[in-house]
Phi, psi and omega in degrees: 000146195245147180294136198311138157324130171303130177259012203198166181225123204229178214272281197293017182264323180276346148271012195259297187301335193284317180325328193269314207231048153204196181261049170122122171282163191238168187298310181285315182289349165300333182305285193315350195258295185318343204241310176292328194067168226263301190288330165314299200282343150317278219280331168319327209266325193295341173315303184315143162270161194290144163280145174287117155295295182341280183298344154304296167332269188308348168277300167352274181338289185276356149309295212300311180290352179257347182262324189195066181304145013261034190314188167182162169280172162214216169284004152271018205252329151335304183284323170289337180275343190269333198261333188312303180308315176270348160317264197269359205278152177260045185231046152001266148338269174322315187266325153311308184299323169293335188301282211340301193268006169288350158221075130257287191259085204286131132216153191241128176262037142270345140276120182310336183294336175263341184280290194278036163203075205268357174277353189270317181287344169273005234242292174326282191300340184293278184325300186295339177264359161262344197265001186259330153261035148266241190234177189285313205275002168234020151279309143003289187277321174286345132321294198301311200259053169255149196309313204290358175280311196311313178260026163284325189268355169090011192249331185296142175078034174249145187251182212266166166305170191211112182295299182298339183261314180125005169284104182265166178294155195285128172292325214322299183281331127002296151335288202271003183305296179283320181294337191219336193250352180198272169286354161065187190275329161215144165334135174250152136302168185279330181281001170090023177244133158336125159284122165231149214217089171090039197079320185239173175319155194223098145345106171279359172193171171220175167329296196291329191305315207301310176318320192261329148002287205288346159282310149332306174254087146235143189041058133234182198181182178327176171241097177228170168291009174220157126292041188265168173331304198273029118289342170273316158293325214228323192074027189207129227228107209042042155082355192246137153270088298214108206294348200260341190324308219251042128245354170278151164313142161323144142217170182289144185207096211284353192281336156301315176291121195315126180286336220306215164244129170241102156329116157194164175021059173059010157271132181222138189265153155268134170315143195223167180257342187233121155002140136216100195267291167339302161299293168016270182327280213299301175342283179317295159315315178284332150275347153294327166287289198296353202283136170350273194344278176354311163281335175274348189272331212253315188291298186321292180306317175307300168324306170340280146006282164237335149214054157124153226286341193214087183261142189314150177299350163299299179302325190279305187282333160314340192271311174315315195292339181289285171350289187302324184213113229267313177119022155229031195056024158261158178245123157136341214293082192322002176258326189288319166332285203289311186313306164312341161212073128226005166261357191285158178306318195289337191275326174304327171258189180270088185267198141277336189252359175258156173100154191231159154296116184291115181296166195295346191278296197304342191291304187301321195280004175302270179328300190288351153284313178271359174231072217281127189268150153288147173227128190326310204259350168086024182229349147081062215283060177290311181095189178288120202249351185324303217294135178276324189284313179249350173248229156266327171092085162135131206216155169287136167070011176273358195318130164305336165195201193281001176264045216357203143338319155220146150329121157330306183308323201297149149263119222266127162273136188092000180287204176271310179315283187321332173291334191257008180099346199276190188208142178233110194291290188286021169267007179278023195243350191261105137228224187319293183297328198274000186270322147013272195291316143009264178329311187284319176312295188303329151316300217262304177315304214283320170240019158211020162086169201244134139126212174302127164258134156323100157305263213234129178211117199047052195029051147227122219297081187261313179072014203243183143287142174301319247234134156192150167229147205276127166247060191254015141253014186255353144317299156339336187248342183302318230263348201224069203321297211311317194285338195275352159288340201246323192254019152266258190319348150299308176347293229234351165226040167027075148066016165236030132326123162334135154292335183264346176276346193280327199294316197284342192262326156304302178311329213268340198263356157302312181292315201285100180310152176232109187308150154306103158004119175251187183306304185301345181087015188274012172267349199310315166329293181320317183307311221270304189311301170000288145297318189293337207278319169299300184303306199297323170289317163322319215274296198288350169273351173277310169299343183250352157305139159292353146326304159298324200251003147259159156299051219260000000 
């Protein structure tokens, strides 16, 4: 049975809703959901024009090289733009939905070949937050054919077979084109449940789809000034490169492209005598778009995504049914998609089975919404988050592998989840060390500010975290726990916190003496620690609850 629709939208339902569809809410935008309604404040967002990663980047680049030549950006500068931006950018919408599908549609900079080009990744991210409100089959081709997929998937510069050497074309991006970007590993239903045949799963491809795919993606390569070898190999035309190659779209180069008949998901291109890598190309994509498989496998993960790990099979097929037809005969059309399911009843309400494990990206940009920091140097210097031990274990666009961070599928073994049949996708991001390190990062954010520290910045000394924020009003509450308890945890659980978690987190902050003034004022120190100790203690104990880190 699906939960009755919400008839109203009241403060803590509008910040519930923002948990799903920003990086965390903030005051004005509950003002703005409370005022717009859910489906309103959707379309306000489809408005906004997009932030640039890119035009940060290329600003960064040319700071750094007129200041301290042959200096240049790099990926730290990509991660400043990603957290300034998930702070503060107000295309909300947009930029969530771009985290989302960059762990859909993978690429990594732990392979250095995509890691040593961090301006094509701010880049990445740009492409992904404009083609996520168009449609799924031109979001697709504008994946597929950007340099850094080609060479994360192995397909920019693959070529057609070669008898005499023995070479066939590279599988890779073939694989996973149906395996991770469209139709996944076994038949569906439109509600996202196994087509089963004699009791089991039914296989959506085999060894031959992926052989006749992979002859499809033949012959692209750079966007360069010639079609010759050495543009194809290299990217370069008289010795010159073109600085833009690994952002520009792929194109074609038919003297590469396989003639061979190319099979796959019950389409067959007929063996041909003149090239056409582009028609191929447009085939194949259309058909990885039109297939069954495709709304529901692509709608299910989106939900995954932004508001949970295990949406009822109803929930997956309303969504799916948009996908397939928008209500204006379009397929594909990705704002009627994220509208749908972030208006559906289920994603509106509270279950046992609804809500995800919040991941370490989303915890922090959480936090750094509902407490908004300043930054020394005005770059938002958060850095590298990779260390499982001392960090988040998890950096945007770092994944180990095209299998982003986690399986959609997992299940944690020997749990409750796994006894009750669900699956928790960000606990594979979870163990020993990292519920640890969680506490402890945050501890240290919480009482010297986050991110890089700073020197010497505009010739003033700081020595400090980039990140910093004035608490001098949740300091104004220490002396008075209960209300400094009650205004940390509205923050950070918008006003559904527990009695027993307000209670255990009031006793413990409680606990913590605040000394009297004495006359003369030679305690003020003592005082003043006293206090930041309580907030500090209120912040970190709210953050390290479970409450805070699922999503509900």
């Amino acid at each position: 049975m699906r939960p009755p629709r919400p008839t109203a939208v009241t403060r803590s339902s509008a910040a519930r809703f923002l948990t799903q569809a920003t990086f965390g809410p903030t005051e004005a935008d509950i003002r703005s959901v409370l005022e717009l309604g859910y489906a309103g404040w959707i379309d306000r967002q489809f408005t906004l024009p997009a932030t640039s990663h890119r035009a940060y980047w290329d600003a960064a680049d040319a700071t750094l090289k007129a200041a301290t030549p042959p200096g240049a950006a790099n990926q730290d500068q990509v991660w400043e733009s990603f957290w300034n931006q998930a702070v503060n950018g107000p295309d909300q919408l947009r930029l969530r939905v771009a985290f989302a599908l960059s762990e859909i549609f993978v690429i990594s900079a732990v392979d250095g070949n995509v890691g040593n080009q961090p301006r094509a990744m701010a880049e990445w991210l740009d492409m992904l937050g404009e083609k996520g409100f168009t449609t799924y089959r031109e979001l697709l081709e504008t994946v597929a054919l950007r340099p850094l997929m080609g060479i994360y998937l192995s397909w920019l510069k693959n070529q057609k077979a070669d008898a005499a050497t023995g070479r066939i074309p590279d599988q890779n991006f073939a694989r996973e084109s149906m395996q991770l970007f469209s139709i996944g590993v076994v038949k569906l239903d439109l509600d996202g449940t196994p087509v089963l045949v004699d009791g089991k799963p039914v296989e959506t491809y085999g060894p031959d789809d992926v052989a006749g795919l992979s002859r499809v993606y033949t012959g692209f390569s750079w966007a360069c000034g010639a079609s010759n070898a050495n543009c194809f190999l290299n990217g370069s035309t008289g010795g010159v490169s073109d600085p833009d190659r690994y952002i520009k779209p792929m194109v074609a180069y038919p003297q590469y492209h396989s003639l061979e008949a190319k099979s796959f998901l019950g389409t067959t291109i007929p063996a041909s005598t003149v090239p056409d890598p582009a028609g191929d190309l447009k085939t194949a994509l259309d058909v990885l778009a039109a297939h069954p498989n495709t709304p529901p496998f692509i709608s299910k993960q989106l939900i995954q995504r932004l508001v949970t790990s295990n949406p009822s099979p109803a929930y997956v097929r309303d969504v799916a049914k948009v996908f397939v037809d928008n209500g204006r005969g379009q397929r594909g059309d990705l704002k009627a998609v994220i509208k749908a399911i972030l208006t559906h009843a289920e994603a509106l309400q509270t279950s046992d089975r609804g809500g995800k494990l919040r991941e370490p990206v989303l915890r922090l940009s959480a936090y750094l919404r509902a407490f908004p920091h300043g930054s020394d140097t005005g770059r938002f210097r958060v850095g590298n988050t990779d260390a499982v031990a001392t960090s988040l274990g998890q950096t945007p666009l770092r994944s180990p592998s095209v299998f982003n961070f986690y399986r959609p599928g997992y299940v944690p073994p020997g749990t409750a989840t796994a006894a009750a049949g669900l699956v928790a996708p960000e606990m594979q991001l979870v163990n020993e060390t990292s519920v640890a390190a969680w506490v402890n990062y945050m501890r240290d954010n919480v009482a010297s500010g986050v991110g890089a520290t700073n020197g010497t910045v505009n010739g003033v000394a700081l020595n400090r975290r980039d990140l910093q924020r004035d608490w001098s009003a949740e300091l104004a509450l220490a002396g008075a726990h209960e209300q400094l308890v009650a205004s940390v945890t509205d923050k950070l659980l918008y006003g559904t916190a527990s009695a027993e978690l307000r209670t255990l987190i009031t006793d413990a902050v409680g606990k913590i003496a605040i000394p009297a003034l004495n006359a003369t004022g030679s305690n003020q120190t003592a005082v003043n620690n006293a206090k930041r100790a309580r907030v500090n203690a209120a912040l970190l104990l709210t953050l390290a609850s479970p409450e805070f880190l699922t999503q509900k």
